[in-house]
C-alpha positions as MATLAB code, in Angstrom:
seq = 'XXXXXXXXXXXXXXXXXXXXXXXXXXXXXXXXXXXXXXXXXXXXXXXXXXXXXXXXXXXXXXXXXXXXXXXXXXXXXXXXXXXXXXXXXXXXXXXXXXXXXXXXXXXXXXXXXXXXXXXXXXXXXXXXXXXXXXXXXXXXXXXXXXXXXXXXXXXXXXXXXXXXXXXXXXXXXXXXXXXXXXXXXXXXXXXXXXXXXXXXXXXXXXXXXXXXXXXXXXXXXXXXXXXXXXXXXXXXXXXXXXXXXXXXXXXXXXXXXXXXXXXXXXXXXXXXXXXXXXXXXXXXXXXXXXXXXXXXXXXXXXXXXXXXXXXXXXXXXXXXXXXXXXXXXXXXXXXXXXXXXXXXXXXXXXXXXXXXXXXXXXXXXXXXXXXXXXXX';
ca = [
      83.197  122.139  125.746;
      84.476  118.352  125.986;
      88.225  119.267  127.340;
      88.946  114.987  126.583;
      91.452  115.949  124.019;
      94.374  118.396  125.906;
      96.832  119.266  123.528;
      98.974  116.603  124.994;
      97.113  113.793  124.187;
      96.950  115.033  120.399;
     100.373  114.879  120.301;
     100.535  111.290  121.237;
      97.767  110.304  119.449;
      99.131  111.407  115.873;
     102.379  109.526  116.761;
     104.264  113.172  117.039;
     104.979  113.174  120.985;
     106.075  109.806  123.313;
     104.374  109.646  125.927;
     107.885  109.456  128.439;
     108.924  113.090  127.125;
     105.387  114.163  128.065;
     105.576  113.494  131.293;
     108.868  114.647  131.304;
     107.920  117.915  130.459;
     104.259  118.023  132.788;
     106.605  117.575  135.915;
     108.878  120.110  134.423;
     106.183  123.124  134.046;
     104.734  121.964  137.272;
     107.938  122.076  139.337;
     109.859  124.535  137.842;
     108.263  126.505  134.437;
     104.409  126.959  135.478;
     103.924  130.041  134.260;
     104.964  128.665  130.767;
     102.701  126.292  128.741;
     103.223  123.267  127.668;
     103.499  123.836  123.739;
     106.646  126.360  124.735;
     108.135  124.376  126.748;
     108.288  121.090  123.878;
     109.269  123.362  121.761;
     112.094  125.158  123.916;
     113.386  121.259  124.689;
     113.565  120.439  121.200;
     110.627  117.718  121.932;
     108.704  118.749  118.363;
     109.049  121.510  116.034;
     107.657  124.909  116.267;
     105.505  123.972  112.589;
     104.191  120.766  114.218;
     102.808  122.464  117.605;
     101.229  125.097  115.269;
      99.553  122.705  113.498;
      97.949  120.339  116.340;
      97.385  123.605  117.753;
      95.083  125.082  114.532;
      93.827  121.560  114.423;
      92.940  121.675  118.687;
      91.666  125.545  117.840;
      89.213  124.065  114.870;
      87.597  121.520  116.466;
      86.364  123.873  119.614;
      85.229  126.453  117.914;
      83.314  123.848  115.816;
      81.984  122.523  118.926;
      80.808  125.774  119.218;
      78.350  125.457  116.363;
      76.433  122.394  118.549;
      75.491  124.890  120.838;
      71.961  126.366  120.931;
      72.543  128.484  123.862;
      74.977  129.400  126.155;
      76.775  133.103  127.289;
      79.982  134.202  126.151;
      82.730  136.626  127.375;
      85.262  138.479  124.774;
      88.511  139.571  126.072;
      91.198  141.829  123.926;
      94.642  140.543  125.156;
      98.015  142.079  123.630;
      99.707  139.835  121.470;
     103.056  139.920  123.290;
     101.268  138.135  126.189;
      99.936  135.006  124.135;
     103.981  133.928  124.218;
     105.602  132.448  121.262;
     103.167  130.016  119.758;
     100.767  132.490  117.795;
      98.259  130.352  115.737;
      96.531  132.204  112.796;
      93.484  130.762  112.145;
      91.166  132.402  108.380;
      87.883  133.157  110.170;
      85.353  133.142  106.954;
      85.766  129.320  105.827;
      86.169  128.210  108.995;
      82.749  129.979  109.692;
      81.299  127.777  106.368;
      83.169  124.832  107.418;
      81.117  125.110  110.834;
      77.692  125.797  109.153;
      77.947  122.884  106.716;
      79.050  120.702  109.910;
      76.379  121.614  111.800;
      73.738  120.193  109.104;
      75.598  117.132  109.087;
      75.615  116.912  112.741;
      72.013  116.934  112.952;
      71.679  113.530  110.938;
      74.690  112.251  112.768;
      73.471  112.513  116.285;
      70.477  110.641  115.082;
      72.173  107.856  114.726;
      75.136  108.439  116.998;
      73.411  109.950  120.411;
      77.055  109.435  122.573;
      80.790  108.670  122.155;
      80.076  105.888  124.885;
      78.730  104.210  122.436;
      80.080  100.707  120.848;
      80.348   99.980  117.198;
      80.925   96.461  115.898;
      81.570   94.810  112.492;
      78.538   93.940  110.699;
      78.089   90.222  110.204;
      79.077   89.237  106.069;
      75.131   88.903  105.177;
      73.918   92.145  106.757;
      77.195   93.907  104.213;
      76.658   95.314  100.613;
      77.932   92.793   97.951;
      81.384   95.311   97.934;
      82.459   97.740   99.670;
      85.327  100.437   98.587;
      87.277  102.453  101.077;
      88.787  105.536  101.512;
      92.176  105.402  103.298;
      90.090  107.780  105.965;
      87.280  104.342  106.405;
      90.167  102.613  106.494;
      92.083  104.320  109.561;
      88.661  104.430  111.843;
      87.470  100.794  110.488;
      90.804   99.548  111.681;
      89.924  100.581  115.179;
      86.348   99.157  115.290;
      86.501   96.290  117.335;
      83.268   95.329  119.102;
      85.236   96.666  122.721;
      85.873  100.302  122.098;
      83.203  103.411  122.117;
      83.717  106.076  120.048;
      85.752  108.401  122.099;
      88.532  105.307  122.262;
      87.797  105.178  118.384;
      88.400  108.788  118.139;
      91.477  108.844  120.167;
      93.034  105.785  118.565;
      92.685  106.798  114.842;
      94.378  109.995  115.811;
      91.823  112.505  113.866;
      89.235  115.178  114.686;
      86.042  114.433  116.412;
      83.971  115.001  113.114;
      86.052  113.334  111.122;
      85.588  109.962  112.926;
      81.631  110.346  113.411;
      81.147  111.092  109.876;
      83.007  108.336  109.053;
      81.304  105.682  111.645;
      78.086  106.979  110.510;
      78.999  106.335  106.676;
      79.791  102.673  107.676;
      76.715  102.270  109.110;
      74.687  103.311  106.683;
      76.211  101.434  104.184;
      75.686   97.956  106.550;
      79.456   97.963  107.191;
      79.253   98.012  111.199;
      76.394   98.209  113.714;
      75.614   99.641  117.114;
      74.722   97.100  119.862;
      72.312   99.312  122.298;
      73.268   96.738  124.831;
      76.515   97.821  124.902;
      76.325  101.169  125.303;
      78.035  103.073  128.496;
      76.248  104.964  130.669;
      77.098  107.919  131.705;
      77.025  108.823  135.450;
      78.116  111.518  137.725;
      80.350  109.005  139.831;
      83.890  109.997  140.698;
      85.760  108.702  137.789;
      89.612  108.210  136.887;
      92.450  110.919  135.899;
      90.210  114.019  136.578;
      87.167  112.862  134.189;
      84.556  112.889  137.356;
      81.530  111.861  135.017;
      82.499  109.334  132.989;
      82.191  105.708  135.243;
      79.051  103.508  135.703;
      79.585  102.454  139.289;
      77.291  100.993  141.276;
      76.318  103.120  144.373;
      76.597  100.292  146.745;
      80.372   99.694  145.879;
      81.322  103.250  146.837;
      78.550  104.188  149.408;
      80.220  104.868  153.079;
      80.417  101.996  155.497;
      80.106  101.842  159.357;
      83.349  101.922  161.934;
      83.361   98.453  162.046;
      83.365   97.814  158.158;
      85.745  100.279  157.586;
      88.246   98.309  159.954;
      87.061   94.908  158.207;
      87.705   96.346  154.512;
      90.920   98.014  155.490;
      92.377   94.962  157.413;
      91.616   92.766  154.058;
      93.385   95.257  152.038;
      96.149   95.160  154.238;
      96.119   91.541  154.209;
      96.089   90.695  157.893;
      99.113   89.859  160.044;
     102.195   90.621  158.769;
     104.071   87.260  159.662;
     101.133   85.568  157.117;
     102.456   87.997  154.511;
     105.520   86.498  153.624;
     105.404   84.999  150.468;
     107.823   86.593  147.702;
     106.197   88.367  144.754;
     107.581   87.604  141.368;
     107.183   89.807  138.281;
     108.812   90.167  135.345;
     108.773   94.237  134.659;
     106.745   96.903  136.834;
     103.654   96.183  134.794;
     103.221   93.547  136.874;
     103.860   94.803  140.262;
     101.633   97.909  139.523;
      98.771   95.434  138.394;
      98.728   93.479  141.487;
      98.616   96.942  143.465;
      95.282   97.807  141.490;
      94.350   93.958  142.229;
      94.494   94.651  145.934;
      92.254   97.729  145.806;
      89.688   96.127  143.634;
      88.689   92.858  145.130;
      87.898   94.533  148.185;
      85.739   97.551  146.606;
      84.834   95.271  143.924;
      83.267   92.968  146.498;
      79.688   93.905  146.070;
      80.279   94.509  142.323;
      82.024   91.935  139.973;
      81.795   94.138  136.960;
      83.884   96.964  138.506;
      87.079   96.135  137.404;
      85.650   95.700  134.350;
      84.368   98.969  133.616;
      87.143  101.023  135.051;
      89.528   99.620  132.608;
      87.831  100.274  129.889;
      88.096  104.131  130.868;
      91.616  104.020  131.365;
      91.378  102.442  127.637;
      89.747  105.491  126.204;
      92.664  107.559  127.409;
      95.521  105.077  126.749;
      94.629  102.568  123.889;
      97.688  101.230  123.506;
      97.193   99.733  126.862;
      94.861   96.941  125.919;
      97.028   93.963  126.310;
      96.006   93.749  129.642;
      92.837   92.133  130.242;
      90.104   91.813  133.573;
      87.784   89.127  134.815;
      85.555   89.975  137.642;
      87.411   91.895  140.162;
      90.857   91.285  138.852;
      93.377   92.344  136.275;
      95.672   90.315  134.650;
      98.992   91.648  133.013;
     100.980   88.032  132.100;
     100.767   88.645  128.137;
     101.558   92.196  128.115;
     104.712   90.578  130.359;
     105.642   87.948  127.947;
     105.629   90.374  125.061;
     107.598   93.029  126.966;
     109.958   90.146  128.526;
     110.260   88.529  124.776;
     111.840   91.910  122.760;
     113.941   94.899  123.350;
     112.732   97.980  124.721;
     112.245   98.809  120.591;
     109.950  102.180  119.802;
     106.602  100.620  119.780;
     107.429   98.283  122.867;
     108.283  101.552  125.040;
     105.253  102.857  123.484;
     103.040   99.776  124.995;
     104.707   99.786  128.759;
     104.247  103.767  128.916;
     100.353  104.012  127.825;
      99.886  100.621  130.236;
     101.904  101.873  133.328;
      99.785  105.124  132.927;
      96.840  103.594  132.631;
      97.508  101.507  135.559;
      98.565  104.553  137.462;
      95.389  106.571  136.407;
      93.414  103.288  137.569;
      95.142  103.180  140.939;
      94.356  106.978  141.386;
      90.816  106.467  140.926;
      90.675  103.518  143.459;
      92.152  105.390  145.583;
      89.826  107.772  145.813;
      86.898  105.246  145.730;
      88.400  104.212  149.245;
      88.538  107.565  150.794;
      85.124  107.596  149.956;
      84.220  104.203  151.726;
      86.351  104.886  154.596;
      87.826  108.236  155.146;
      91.286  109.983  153.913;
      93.357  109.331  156.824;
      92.379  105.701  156.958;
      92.414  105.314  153.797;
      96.015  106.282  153.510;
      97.294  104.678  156.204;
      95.877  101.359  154.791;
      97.776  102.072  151.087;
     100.968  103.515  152.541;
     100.822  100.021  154.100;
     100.001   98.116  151.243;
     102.803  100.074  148.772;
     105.732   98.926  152.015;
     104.649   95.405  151.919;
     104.715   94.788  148.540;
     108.277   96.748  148.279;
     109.763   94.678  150.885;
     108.263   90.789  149.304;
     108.554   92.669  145.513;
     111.067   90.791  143.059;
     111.744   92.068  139.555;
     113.054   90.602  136.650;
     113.447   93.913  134.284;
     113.978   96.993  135.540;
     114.527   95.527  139.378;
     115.561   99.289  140.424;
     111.703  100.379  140.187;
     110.151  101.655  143.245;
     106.288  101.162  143.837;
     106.043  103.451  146.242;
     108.332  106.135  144.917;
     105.721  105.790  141.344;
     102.264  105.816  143.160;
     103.340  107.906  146.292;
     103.073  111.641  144.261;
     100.147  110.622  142.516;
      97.576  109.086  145.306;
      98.898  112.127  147.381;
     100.288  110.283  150.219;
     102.232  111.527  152.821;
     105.179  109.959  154.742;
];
């Protein structure tokens, strides 16, 4: 099954869980409560109610077992568990329309993947010629229409609008046959088996040559660019107004030296990293680099308000997640322990020249440290 959608990410995508308390409570079950899982242990912390996890959980339930129906073969093991070990959060779920719900989808489906093959896929508005004379809405059109923006496949579609994976097909494939929006085949993502970002290892269209290993002597050429040389020609401050912007020119590093041989890379990645965390998209890429100065002027210009938190956590773990899979593109090119060596290098430089304007008590290396794995 397509594991995209953890039950975290549901919960942040209906607008029910910030993203802050959910990392909050990830480090928490991972450091202290792992044997619990993660709907307890919001619930326990009075992060949601016990009705609202039951219902993203039905929801969560719903959709896989509808999955199911896609499936024309496959093996399956049953296992009778007592109901005092499922813990607290019991979901009761009427088998029989749930069963005719599934059928009835899967006839649907049929016509649907017709049409829509992949959730890499792009849609885009229709131009006002190509559109029927009017066109009348449903307040469900109008929640995935408002996401439909010539940039995002489906799955960003799907994860923006908040609502099941049906829901937002059926829908896209309504508006297309009614001339509302279009599919560019140009456009389309292809999917590839390359190492990709935030534990989705199939989802990137890299080119080979970018990530293929290189010899002794261009590992020490790419490292010592990364690194940036002598350290008494590194001496220029660096000036940002919030972390965004210190995290951004960490990715920036890492890409224009893997992104050397491919000027699309940067690119691409982010796009990923938009799938997962749309409200992100403030920051834009050319070429090799990414560039964070109006996501900083609109985080610099109002108070840390609801949405604006909102913004800076999606971006910083986007930005994270990108770094992560960089990373890990350079331990391919040139080995773990070099590899390290060269970043733990990078994250000390940029600490000691680093000069915030918001939030000057953030620590680069402290933030990227646990997550690349690096050691002292």
């Amino acid at each position: 099954l397509d594991r995209q959608r953890r039950l975290g990410d549901l919960l942040i995508h209906r607008g029910i869980l910030k993203r802050s308390d959910l990392t909050k409570v990830l480090n928490l079950q991972r450091t202290a409560e792992p044997n619990k899982k993660l709907g307890q242990l919001l619930v326990e912390h009075d992060f949601i109610r016990e009705t609202q996890i039951r219902e993203v959980l039905r929801i969560q339930l719903e959709e896989e077992i509808w999955n199911l129906f896609g499936l024309e073969e496959g093996e399956f093991r049953f296992e009778q568990i007592l109901e005092k070990d499922l813990g607290d959060l019991i979901v009761e779920i009427d088998i029989d329309p749930l069963l005719l719900e599934g059928t009835r989808r899967q006839d649907e489906w049929r016509n649907i993947v017709r049409v829509l093959p992949s959730d890499r896929i792009i849609p885009a508005i229709s131009p006002p010629e190509s559109r029927e004379a009017q066109n009348r809405f449903s307040p469900l059109q109008w929640k995935v229409l408002s996401q439909v923006n010539g940039r995002f496949p489906i799955r960003a579609i799907i994860n923006r609008a908040g609502l099941g994976r049906f829901e937002v097909y059926q829908t896209l494939y309504d508006l297309i046959q009614s001339g509302v929006i279009y599919i560019r085949k140009e456009d389309q993502i292809v999917k590839t088996t390359t190492p990709g970002l935030s534990g989705n290892d199939d989802i990137l269209d890299v080119n080979r040559e970018a990530l293929a290993p290189v010899t002794p002597k261009g590992v020490s050429g790419l490292l010592s660019r990364l690194t940036g040389g002598r350290r008494e020609d590194r001496q220029e401050k660096l000036k940002f107004q919030t972390p965004i912007g210190l995290v951004t020119a960490f990715n920036n590093r890492l890409l224009e030296q893997l992104g050397s041989t491919d000027p699309g890379l940067g690119a691409r990645l982010w796009m990923e990293m938009l799938i997962s965390f749309p409200k992100a998209d403030l920051i834009t890429v050319k070429g090799t680099r990414l560039y964070s100065d109006q996501l900083e002027e609109f985080l610099a210009a109002f108070e840390m308000t609801d949405a604006v938190t909102d913004v800076f956590e999606d971006t910083m773990e986007a930005l994270v997640g990108l770094a992560d899979g960089l990373f890990r593109m350079l331990v391919q090119r040139a080995g773990e322990k070099s590899a390290s060596k060269a970043v733990r290098e990078v994250l000390e430089d940029m600490a000691e020249r680093c000069k915030l304007t918001f939030v000057p008590d953030f620590r680069l290396d402290e933030r990227l440290r646990p997550v690349l794995k690096l050691g002292n």
